[in-house]
N, C-alpha and C positions, 0 to 999 in steps of 0.2 A: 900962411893964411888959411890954405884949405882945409890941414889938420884941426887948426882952432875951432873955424866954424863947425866942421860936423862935429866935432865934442860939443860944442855947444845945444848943437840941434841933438844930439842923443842925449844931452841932458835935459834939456827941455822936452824930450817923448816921457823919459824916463821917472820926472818928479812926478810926486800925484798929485792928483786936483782939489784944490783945496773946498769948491763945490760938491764933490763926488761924497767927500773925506764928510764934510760941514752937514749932508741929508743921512748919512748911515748915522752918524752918529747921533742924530736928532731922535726920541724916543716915537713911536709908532701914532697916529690918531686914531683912539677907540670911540666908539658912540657913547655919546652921554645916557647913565641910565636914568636919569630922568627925562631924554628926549623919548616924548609920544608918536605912536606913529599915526599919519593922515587916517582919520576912519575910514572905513569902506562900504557904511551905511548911505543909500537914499539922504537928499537935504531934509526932506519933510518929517524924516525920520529920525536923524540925530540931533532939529532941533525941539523934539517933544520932550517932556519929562517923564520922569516917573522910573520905576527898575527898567533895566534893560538887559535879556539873556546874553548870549553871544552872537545870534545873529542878528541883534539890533532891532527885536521887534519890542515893544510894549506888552507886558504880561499882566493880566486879569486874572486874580487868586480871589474868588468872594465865596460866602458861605450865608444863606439863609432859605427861605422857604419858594417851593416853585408853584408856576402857576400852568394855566392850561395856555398854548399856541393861540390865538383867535382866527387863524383860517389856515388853511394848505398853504405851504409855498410857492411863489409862480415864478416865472420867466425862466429864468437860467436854472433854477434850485428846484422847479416842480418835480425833478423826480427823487427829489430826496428825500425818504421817508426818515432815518431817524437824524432828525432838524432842531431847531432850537432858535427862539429868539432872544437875543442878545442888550440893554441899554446903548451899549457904548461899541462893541466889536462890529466888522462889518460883515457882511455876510459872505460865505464861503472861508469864514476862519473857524478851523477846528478847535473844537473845546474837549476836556476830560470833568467826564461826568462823576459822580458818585452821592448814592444814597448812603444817607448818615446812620438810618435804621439797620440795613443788612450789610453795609461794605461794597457794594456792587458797583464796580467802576467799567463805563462804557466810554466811545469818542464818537461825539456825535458831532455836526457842523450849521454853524450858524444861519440862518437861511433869510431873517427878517429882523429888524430892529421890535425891542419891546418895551413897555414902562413898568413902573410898580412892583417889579419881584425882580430878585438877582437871577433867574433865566425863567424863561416859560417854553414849555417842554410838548412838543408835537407827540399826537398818541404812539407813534412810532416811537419815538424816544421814553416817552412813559413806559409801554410794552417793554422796552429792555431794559430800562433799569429796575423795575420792577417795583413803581410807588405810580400815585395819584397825588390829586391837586391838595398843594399845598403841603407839599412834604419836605422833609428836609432835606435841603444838596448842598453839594459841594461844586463850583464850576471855575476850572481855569483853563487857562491856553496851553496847548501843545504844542509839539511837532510833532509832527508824524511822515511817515513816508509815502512816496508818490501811489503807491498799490492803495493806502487806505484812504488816501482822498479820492481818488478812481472810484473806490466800494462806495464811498458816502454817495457818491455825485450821482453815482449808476441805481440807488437807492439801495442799497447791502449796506451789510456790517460791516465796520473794519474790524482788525484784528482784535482777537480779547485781550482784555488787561486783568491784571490779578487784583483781588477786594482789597481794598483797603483794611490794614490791623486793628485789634480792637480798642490801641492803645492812641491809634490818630483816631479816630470816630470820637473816643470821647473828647480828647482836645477839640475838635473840629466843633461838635454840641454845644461846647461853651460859648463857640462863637455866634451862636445862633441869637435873636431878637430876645429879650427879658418874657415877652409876653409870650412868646409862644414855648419856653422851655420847661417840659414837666419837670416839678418839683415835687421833691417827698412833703407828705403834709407831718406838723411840727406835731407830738404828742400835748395839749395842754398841761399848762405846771401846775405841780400842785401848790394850793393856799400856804402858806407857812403856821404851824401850829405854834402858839407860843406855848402852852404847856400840857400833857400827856395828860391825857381823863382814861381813870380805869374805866376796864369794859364792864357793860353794865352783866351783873350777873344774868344768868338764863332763867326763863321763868319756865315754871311748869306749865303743861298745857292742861286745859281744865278736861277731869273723865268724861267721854264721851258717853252719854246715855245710849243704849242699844236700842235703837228705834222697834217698833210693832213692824212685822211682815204682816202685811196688807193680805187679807186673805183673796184668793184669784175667783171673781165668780165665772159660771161659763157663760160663752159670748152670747148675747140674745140675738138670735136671728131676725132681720128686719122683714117686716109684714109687708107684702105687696100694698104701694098703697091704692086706694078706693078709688075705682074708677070714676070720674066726676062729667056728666054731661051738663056744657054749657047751658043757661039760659035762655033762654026765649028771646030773640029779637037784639037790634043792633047789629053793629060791626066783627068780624071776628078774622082775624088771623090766622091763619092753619099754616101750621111750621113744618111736620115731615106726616108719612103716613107708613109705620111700621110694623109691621108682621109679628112684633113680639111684644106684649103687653110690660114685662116688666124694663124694658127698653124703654119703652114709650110713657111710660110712670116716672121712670129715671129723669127723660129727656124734660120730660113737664115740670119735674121737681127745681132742674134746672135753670129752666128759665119763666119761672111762676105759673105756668099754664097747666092747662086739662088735659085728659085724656077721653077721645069720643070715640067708644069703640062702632064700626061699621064692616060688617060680615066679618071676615077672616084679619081684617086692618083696624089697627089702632091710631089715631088721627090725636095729632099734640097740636091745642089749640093755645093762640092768646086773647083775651078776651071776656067777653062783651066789652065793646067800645060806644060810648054814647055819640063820637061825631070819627068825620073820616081823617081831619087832623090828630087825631091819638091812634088812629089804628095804624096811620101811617107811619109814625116814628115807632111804633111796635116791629112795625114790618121791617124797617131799615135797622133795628139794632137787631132782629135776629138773622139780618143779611151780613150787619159786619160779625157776627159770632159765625160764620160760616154756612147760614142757611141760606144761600140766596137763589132756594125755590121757595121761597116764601109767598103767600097770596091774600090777599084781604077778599074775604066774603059776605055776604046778607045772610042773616041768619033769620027764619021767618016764627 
C-alpha cells in the first residue's frame, strides 16, 4: 500500500494544472483603441464649447478693427502697461497681437473687459505695435511662458515675436468688416459703339493776321498834386501831419482829403463837415484804415 500511494501523490505533483495550462493559453487583454481616457481639464472647463488646444483652454482667433482702452488698468493689472481690453476673455489672459498693415506681432495681456471692437488697445499697447485708433488687428490666445507673464504683470515687454508673412496679412485683410476694406476703384466702361464714324478730317487753322506793335510812348511823369486849403468854417478831420508834401498829397489822394500845409508840416485833412455826426464816422473809418490819431476840429 505505501508504494501505491506515493506513486500516486507524485503523480498528482507531477500532472499540470489544468488552471495554469487554461490562463497561458488565453490570448493577452489590450486596451480598446477606441477607449478615451478621463480628461484632465477643470469641470467648468471641459463642459464649454467651442475649439479646445491641448491644455483645454478656450481659444479666441478674431480679426477686425481696434479701439482705444477707455481708462488705465486698476487693481491687480495697474502696473500693466502693454494691456488690452478683451469682450469675452478675462483678464490676466495673454493675447498675441498683430498689425495687419506692417506685420508687427507683440503679447500683450488682458487687463479689462471691453464692448464694440474685437480688442481695445491701451496706449502702451498702441506704442508697440505701432498703429492708432481703429486700425486693423489680429488678436488671439496664447501661451506663453511663466518669464513673459512676470514682464507683462511687472509692466515690460515680453519676449519678441517675429512679423507676421505677407502672404497671412493679406489673408488675414480679407477677413476684415466689407466697410472698412480699401478697395481698388473700378476704371468706368466704355459706352458700346454700334458702328465706327470715320475721323473727321483736320481743319485748317485760319492765317493769323500779324497784329500792329503798339508804339511805346515814354512814361509821363505824375505832377505833384495842388495843394488845396480847406474852406472856411465847419467840422474838419485832420488825419496825419507829415514832413513831406508829396506824402501828404498821396495820403489825401487816398483817402479824399486835403492837404494844408503849416510851417515845415503838411496836415491831410477830411473835410469840411456841416454837422459832428458826419465828421464822426469820417474819423472812425480813417481809425479802421489805420489812423487812429485821428481828430475832429473847428475850423474858424
Amino acid at each position: 500500500m505505501a508504494p501505491l500511494f506515493g506513486l500516486a501523490l507524485l503523480s498528482a505533483l507531477l500532472a499540470p494544472d489544468s488552471t495554469v495550462q487554461r490562463d497561458l493559453r488565453d490570448p493577452p487583454v489590450l486596451p480598446s483603441a477606441t477607449a478615451v481616457p478621463a480628461p484632465d481639464v477643470p469641470p467648468e472647463v471641459a463642459q464649454g464649447s467651442g475649439p479646445r488646444g491641448t491644455s483645454g483652454e478656450v481659444h479666441e482667433d478674431g480679426v477686425g478693427y481696434a479701439a482705444v482702452l477707455a481708462g488705465p488698468p486698476e487693481g491687480r493689472w495697474a502696473n500693466v502697461v502693454i494691456g488690452v481690453g478683451h469682450p469675452t476673455l478675462a483678464p490676466g489672459t495673454p493675447v498675441e497681437l498683430t498689425a495687419l498693415d506692417s506685420g508687427r506681432t507683440i503679447v500683450a495681456m488682458v487687463v479689462a473687459p471691453s464692448s464694440g471692437a474685437v480688442v481695445a488697445l491701451s496706449p502702451g499697447a498702441a506704442q508697440a505695435l505701432g498703429v492708432g485708433d481703429h486700425a486693423g488687428v489680429r488678436v488671439r490666445t496664447v501661451v506663453t511662458s511663466p518669464q513673459d507673464l512676470r514682464a507683462l504683470q511687472a509692466g515690460q515687454a515680453a519676449s519678441p515675436r517675429l512679423d507676421a508673412p505677407p502672404t497671412l496679412l493679406v489673408a488675414l485683410r480679407h477677413k476684415l468688416p466689407n466697410e472698412r476694406v480699401a478697395t481698388v476703384p473700378r476704371l468706368p466702361s466704355r459706352p458700346a459703339v454700334s458702328a465706327i464714324r470715320p475721323a473727321p478730317a483736320p481743319q485748317r487753322p485760319a492765317p493769323v493776321k500779324p497784329r500792329p506793335v503798339p508804339e511805346i510812348e515814354p512814361p509821363v511823369r505824375a505832377k505833384p498834386a495842388a495843394v488845396q486849403v480847406p474852406a472856411r468854417g465847419g467840422l474838419m478831420v485832420q488825419i496825419a501831419a507829415l514832413s513831406s508834401g508829396e506824402r501828404a498829397a498821396a495820403l489825401a489822394k487816398q483817402l479824399g482829403g486835403r492837404v494844408a500845409p503849416l510851417g515845415k508840416l503838411y496836415r491831410v485833412q477830411l473835410g469840411p463837415f456841416a454837422d459832428s455826426a458826419a465828421a464822426q464816422r469820417a474819423r472812425d473809418g480813417a481809425a479802421r484804415r489805420g489812423y487812429a490819431d485821428a481828430r475832429i476840429f473847428h475850423t474858424d
